[in-house]
C-alpha positions as CSV (number, residue, x, y, z in Angstrom):
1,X,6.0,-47.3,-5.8
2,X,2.3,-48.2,-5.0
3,X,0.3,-45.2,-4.1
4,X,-1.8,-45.8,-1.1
5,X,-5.7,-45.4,-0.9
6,X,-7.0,-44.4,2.4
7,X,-10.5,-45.2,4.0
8,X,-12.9,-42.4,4.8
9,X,-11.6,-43.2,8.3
10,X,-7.8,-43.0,8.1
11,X,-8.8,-39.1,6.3
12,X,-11.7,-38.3,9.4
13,X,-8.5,-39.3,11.9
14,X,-6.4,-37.3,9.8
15,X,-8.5,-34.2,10.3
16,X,-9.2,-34.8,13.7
17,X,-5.2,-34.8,14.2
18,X,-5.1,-31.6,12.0
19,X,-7.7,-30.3,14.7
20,X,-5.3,-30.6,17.5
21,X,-2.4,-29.7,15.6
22,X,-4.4,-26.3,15.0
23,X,-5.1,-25.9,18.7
24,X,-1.7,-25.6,19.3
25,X,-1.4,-22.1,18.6
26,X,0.8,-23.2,15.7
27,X,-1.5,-21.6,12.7
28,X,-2.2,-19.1,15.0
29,X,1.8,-17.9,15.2
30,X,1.9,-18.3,11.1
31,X,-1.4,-15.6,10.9
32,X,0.6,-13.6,13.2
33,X,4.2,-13.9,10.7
34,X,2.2,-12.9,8.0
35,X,0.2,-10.3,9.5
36,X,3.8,-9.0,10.5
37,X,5.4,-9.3,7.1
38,X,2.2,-7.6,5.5
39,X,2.8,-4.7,7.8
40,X,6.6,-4.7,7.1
41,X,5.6,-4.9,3.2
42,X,3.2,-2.2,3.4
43,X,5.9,0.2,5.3
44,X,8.8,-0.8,2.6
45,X,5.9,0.7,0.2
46,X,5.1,3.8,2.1
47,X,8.8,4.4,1.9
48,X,9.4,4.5,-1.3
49,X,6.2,6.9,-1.8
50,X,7.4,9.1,0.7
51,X,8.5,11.8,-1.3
52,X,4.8,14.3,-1.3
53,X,4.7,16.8,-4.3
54,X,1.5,19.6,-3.7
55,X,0.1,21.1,-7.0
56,X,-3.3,23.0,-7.9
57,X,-5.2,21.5,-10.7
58,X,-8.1,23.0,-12.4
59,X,-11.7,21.0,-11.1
60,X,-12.8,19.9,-14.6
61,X,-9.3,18.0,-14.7
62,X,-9.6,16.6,-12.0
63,X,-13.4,15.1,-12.4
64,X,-11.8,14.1,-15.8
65,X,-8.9,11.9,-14.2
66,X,-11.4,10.5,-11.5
67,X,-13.4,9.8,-14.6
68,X,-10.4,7.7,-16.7
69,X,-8.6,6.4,-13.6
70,X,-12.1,5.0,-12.8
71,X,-12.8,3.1,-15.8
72,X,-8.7,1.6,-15.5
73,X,-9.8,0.2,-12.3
74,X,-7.5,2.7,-10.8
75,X,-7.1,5.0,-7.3
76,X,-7.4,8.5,-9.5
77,X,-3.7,9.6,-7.4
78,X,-2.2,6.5,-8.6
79,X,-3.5,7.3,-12.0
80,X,-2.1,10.7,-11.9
81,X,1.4,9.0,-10.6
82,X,0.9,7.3,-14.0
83,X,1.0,9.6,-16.5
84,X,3.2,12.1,-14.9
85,X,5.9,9.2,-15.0
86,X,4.4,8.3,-18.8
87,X,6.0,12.4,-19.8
88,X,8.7,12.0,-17.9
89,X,9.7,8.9,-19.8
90,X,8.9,10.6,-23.0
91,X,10.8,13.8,-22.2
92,X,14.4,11.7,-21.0
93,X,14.2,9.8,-24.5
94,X,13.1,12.4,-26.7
């Protein structure tokens, strides 16, 4: 099969087609799918974080998790979320 070359014309028409196809509203209904599944994603999430636990912690501990979480490149909750889960796993095997 010979591959065809196209002329800086054939790919300006191209584009202009691309234009109109745009000004359909077509790309403009795909933004609004995934605007709609990012929502649906980001609900699916908040459900399975909806379970809210409450606990005092003493202020240096928390400056030092800020601290840690901040150099992982993490939130300093999700951190926490971490290495609650890290014991948890440690105290089921062990």
């Amino acid at each position: 099969m010979k591959k065809k070359i196209y002329t800086q014309n054939e790919i300006d028409k191209e584009l202009e087609n691309l234009d109109d196809f745009e000004s359909d509203g077509i790309f403009t209904d795909i933004d609004g799918n995934i605007r709609d599944t990012e929502k649906e994603i980001e609900a699916y999430e908040q459900e399975l974080l909806d379970g809210k636990v409450n606990f005092r912690m003493n202020k240096a501990d928390i400056l030092r998790c800020k601290r840690i979480a901040s150099k992982k490149g993490l939130r300093y909750q999700a951190y926490i979320r971490s290495i609650v889960k890290q014991a948890m796993d440690l105290d089921e095997v062990g």
